[in-house]
C-alpha positions as CSV (number, residue, x, y, z in Angstrom):
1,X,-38.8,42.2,29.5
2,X,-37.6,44.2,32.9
3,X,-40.1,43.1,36.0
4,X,-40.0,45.5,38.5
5,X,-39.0,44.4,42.1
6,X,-40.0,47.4,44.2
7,X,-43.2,49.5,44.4
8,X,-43.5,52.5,42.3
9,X,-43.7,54.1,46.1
10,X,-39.6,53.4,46.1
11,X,-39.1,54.9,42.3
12,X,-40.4,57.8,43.3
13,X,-38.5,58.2,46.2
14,X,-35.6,57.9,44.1
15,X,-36.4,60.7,41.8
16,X,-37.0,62.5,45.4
17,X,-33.2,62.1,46.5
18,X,-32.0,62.6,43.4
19,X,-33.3,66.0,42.6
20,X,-32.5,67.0,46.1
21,X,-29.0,65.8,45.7
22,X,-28.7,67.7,42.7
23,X,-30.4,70.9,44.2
24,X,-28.0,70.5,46.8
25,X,-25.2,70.5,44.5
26,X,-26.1,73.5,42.6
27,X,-26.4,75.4,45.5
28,X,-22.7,74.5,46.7
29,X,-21.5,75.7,43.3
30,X,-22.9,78.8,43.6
31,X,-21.8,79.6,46.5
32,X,-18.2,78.8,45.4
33,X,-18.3,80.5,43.1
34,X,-19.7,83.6,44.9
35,X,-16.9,82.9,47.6
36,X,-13.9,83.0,45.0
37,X,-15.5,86.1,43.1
38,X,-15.4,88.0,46.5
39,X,-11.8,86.7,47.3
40,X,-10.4,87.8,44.3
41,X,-12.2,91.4,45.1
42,X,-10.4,91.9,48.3
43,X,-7.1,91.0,47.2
């Protein structure tokens, strides 16, 4: 039904970025969210 054009080499690679993206993403929350938690402390 679905032929694949690219190598499973490129696939992978796509999970790759993804889950760094995503890593990425999480760790920008967190920090945030650590950054408005301390703000609201020293005000």
């Amino acid at each position: 039904m679905f032929e694949q054009n690219v190598g499973d080499g490129a696939n992978l690679f796509v999970i790759i970025v993804a889950v760094i993206v995503g890593f990425v993403a999480a760790i920008g929350y967190l920090d945030f969210k650590k950054t408005t938690k301390n703000q609201s402390k020293e005000d």
